[in-house]
N, C-alpha and C positions, 0 to 999 in steps of 0.2 A: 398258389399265386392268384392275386386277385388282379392284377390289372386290366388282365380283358373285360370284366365282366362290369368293374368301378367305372372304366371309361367308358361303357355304354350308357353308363347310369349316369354320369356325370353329361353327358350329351343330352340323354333325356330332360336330367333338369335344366339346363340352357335352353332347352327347344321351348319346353314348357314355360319359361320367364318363374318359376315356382322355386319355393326354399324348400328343402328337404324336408320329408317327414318326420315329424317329432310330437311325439305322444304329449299330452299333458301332465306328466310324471316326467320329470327330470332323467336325464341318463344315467343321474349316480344309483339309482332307484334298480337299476338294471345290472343282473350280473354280469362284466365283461366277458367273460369265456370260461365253456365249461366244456366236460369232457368225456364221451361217449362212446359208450359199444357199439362195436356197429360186425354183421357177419360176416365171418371169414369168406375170404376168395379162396376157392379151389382153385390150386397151383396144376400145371405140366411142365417135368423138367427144371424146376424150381427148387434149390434148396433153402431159402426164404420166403415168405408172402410179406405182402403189406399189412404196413398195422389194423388192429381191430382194437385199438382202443385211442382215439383221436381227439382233438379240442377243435375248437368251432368258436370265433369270436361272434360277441352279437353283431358287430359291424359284417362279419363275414355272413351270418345268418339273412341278416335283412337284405343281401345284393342278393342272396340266391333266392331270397323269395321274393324279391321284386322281379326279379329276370323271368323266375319260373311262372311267375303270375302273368308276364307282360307276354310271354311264349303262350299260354292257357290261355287269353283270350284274343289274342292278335288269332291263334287258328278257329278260334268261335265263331267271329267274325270274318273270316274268311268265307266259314262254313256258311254265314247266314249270307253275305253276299253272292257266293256262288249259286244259291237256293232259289234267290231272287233273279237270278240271270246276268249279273255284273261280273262275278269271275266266270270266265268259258274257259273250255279246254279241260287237258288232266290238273287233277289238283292232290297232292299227298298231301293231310294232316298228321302232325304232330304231337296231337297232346296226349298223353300220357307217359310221354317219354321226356318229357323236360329235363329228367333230372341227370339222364345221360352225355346232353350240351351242356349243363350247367357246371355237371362236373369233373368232363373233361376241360373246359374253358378254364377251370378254376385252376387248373394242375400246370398247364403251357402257358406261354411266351406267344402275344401278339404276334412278334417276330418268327415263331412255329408257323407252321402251314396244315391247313387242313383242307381233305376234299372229301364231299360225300356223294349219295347218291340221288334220285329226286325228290324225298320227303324233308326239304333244306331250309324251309323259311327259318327254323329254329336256330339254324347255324349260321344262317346269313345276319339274323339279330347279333346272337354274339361274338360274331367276328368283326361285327362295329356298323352295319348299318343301323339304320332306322326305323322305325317300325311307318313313318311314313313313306320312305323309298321303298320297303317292304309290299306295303298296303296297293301302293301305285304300281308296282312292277305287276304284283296279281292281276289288275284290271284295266295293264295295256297303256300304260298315261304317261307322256314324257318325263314325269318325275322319279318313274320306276329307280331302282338299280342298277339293271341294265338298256334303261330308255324305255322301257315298255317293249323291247322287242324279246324278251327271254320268259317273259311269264313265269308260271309255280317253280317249273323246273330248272329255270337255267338262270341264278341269281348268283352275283359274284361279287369281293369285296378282298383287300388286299390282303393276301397270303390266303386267301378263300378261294378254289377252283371250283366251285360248284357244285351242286348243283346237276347232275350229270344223269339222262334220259337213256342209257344202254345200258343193262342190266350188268353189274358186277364191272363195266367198263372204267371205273374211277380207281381201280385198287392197283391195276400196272401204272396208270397214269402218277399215281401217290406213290408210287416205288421209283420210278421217274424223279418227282420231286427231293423223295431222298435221297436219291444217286445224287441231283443236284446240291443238296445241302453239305453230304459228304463229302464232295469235289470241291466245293467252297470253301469248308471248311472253317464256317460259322457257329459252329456248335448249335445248330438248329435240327430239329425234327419233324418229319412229317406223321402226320392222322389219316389215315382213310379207313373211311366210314361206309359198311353194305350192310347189308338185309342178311337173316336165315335162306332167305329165297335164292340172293347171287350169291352165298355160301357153297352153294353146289358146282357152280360156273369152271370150268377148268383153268380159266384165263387166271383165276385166283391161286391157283395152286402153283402153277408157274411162276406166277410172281411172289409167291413162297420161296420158293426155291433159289429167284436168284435175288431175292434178299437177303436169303440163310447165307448164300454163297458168298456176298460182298457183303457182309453185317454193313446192310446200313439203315441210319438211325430210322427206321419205320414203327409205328404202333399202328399193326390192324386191328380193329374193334369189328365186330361183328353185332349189331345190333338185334338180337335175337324175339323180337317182339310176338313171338310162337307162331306166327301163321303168314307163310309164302303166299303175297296172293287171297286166296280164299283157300288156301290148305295147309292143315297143321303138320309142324315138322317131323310130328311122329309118322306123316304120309310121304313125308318130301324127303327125308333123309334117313338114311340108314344106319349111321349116326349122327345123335345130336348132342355129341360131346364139342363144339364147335370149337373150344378152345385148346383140344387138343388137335386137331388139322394141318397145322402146319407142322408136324415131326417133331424135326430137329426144332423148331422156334418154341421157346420157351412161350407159357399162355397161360390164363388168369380168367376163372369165370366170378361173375363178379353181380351185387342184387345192381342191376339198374336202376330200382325203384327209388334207392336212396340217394342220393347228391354225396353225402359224406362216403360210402363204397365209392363210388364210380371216383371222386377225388383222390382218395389213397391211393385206389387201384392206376389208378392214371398218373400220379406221380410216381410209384412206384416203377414203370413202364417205363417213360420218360428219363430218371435218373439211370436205367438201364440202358437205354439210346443213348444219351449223354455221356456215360461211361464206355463208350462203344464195342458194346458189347453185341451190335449187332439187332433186331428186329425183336417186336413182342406181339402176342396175339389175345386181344383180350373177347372174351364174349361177354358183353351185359345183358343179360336177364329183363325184360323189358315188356312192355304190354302197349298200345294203342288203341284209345277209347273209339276212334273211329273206321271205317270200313279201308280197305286198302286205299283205292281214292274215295273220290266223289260219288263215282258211281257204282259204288258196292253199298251196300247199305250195311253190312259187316253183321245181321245177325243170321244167314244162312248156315252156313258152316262153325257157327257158335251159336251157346244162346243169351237173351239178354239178360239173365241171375247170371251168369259168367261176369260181363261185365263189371255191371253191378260189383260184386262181389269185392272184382280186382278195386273197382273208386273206392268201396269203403273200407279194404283192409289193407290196400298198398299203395294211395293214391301218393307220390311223390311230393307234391307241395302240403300237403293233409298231413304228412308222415315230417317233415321240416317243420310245421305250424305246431304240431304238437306237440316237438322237444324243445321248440323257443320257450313256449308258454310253462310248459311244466318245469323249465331252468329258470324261470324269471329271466329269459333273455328276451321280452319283449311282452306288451302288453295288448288285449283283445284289439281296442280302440285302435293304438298305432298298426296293427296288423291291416284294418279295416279302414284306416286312412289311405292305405298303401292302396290296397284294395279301390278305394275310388280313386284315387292320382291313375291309377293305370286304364282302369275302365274309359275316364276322361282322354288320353290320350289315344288310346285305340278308338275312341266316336270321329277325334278329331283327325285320325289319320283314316280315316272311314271317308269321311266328307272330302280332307284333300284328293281320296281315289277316285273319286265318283265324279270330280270334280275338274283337275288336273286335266290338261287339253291333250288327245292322242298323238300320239307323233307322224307327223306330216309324211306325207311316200316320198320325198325328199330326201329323208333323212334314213330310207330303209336298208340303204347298203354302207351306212358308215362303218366306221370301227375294224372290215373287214382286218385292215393289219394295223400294224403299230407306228406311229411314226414316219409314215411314209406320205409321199407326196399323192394328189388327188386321179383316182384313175378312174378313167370309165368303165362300168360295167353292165353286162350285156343282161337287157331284160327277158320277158316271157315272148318278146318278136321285137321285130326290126323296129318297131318304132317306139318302145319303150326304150328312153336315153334318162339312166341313171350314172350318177356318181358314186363315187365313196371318198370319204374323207377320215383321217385318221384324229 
């Protein structure tokens, strides 16, 4: 399903005042949709897998490589502002993992919920912000997402909880959500999204259990991008079968690297929730070019031929780019159009953050509740008189 990912796109071109990208070679020029192998997911408890052999429109080609691009350098630029001393605080980047947002987003329903943990700007894009509310929220500026008061970690968007700063703490809270979906009984699903690292946390296992026990419609993904921290999971766990963890819940290991896996495998999951058949655990296979945060430099406990290695033989958008082009689903030029349309975009949500006025200490305790009338709250001493407003 594309609509998450078309409606982000479709905003961008409104922001922008710009017409979509369109090569100088006509569309008929273009194979519409062609259809590719892609590697099997190791099943547990499964007498099925998802397919490995899938089609991909070129209109479906081009959203994910414009998402996946606009995810790649919305975190570059992050990285370069933070360097300069414009983002402060903790900061998780993103990139190398795009193609695990891109292609769970691809698989669910806006009307789905998803929550993850704090490496979120990528999930806060496509869950439908903007990469200017984005840009802003990094560097504290009332235009943020959450006002400027939530920073890297704590960015929110509807049916998006976050964003979330305690380790492995978002996966009861997304079992929560699903309880709520299946008490609604919406036929909706929830996503929660952790690390290798909160794979170990016990609060996860429990909320195994009594999701196995109320099947309900949950998909935990376990984003396994090999290193907790600054330590690889062959030190951190004692198994790193992650997708079989949960027992009794059926689970799906799955390349992260590719958009088209993570799709399948994520529809696949989904029409199992939807069938209520109770909970799925998928673990994607994943890498991240940059250090845990900011302040790791990430070649300690790797080296940089590691890297290296992973950009050139499994870099996710490189790995998309290559099967457009050798399908004739898309041509150098148009690729390279897209390519500046977005760079354009991220300078100019760059300038809005740098720029955009901080938000006033007035405004520091709003939002506290929902809808509710204006209450005083009590500052750092008697004489700080703040409000909140809903």
């Amino acid at each position: 399903m594309l609509t998450n990912i078309s409606t982000v796109l479709r905003t961008c071109v409104q922001r922008n005042g710009t017409a979509a990208v369109a090569s100088a070679r006509t569309y008929t020029d273009f194979t519409p949709q062609a259809t590719f192998e892609i590697k099997k997911c190791d099943t547990h408890k499964l007498d099925t897998a998802p397919a490995t052999e899938v089609v991909m429109t070129r209109e479906e080609g081009l959203q994910y490589y414009r998402t996946m691009q606009t995810m790649r350098r919305m975190e570059l630029k992050a990285d370069q502002l933070y360097k300069q001393k414009i983002i402060r605080g903790f900061c998780h980047l993103y990139d190398g993992q795009e193609a695990c947002a891109v292609g769970i987003e691809a698989s669910i329903n806006l009307s789905d919920h998803l929550i993850t943990a704090y490496r979120a700007h990528g999930y806060t894009f496509t869950r439908g912000a903007t990469v200017r509310q984005i840009m802003a929220e990094l560097t504290g500026r009332r235009g943020g997402i959450a006002k400027g008061k939530g920073g890297s970690m704590h960015m929110y968007a509807k049916n998006f909880y976050g964003g979330n700063g305690i380790v492995g703490a978002q996966v009861p809270l997304g079992a929560g959500i699903a309880l709520a979906c299946k008490y609604q009984g919406k036929n909706e699903l929830s996503v929660s999204l952790y690390g290798d690292g909160a794979a170990n946390q016990g609060q996860i296992f429990e909320t195994y259990n009594m999701a196995a026990l109320w099947k309900l419609p949950a998909i935990f993904i376990c984003e396994n991008n090999k290193y907790a921290m600054g330590m690889s999971v062959e030190r951190s766990a004692a198994s790193t079968d992650y997708y079989k963890r949960g027992d009794y819940i059926p689970g799906l290991r799955v390349d992260g690297m590719d958009v088209l896996c993570v799709r399948e495998a994520t529809k696949f999951a989904a029409d199992h929730c939807r069938a209520g058949k109770g909970p799925m655990l998928m673990e994607l296979q994943t890498y991240r070019y940059h250090g845990h945060s900011m302040s790791d430099p990430g070649v300690s406990y790797r080296t940089r031929d590691e890297v290296q290695e992973v950009r050139s033989k499994s870099d996710p958008i490189s790995l998309l780019k290559d099967r457009m082009l050798s399908n004739n689903m898309a041509s150098v030029e148009e690729l390279k159009e897209i390519d500046v349309s977005v760079r354009k975009e991220i300078e100019d949500a760059a300038q809005y953050a740098t720029t955009d006025p901080e938000p006033p200490l007035e405004e520091l305790c709003n939002h506290i509740f929902h809808n509710d009338a204006p209450l005083d709250v009590r500052g750092t001493n008697a004489w700080s008189k703040l409000k909140s407003t809903s």
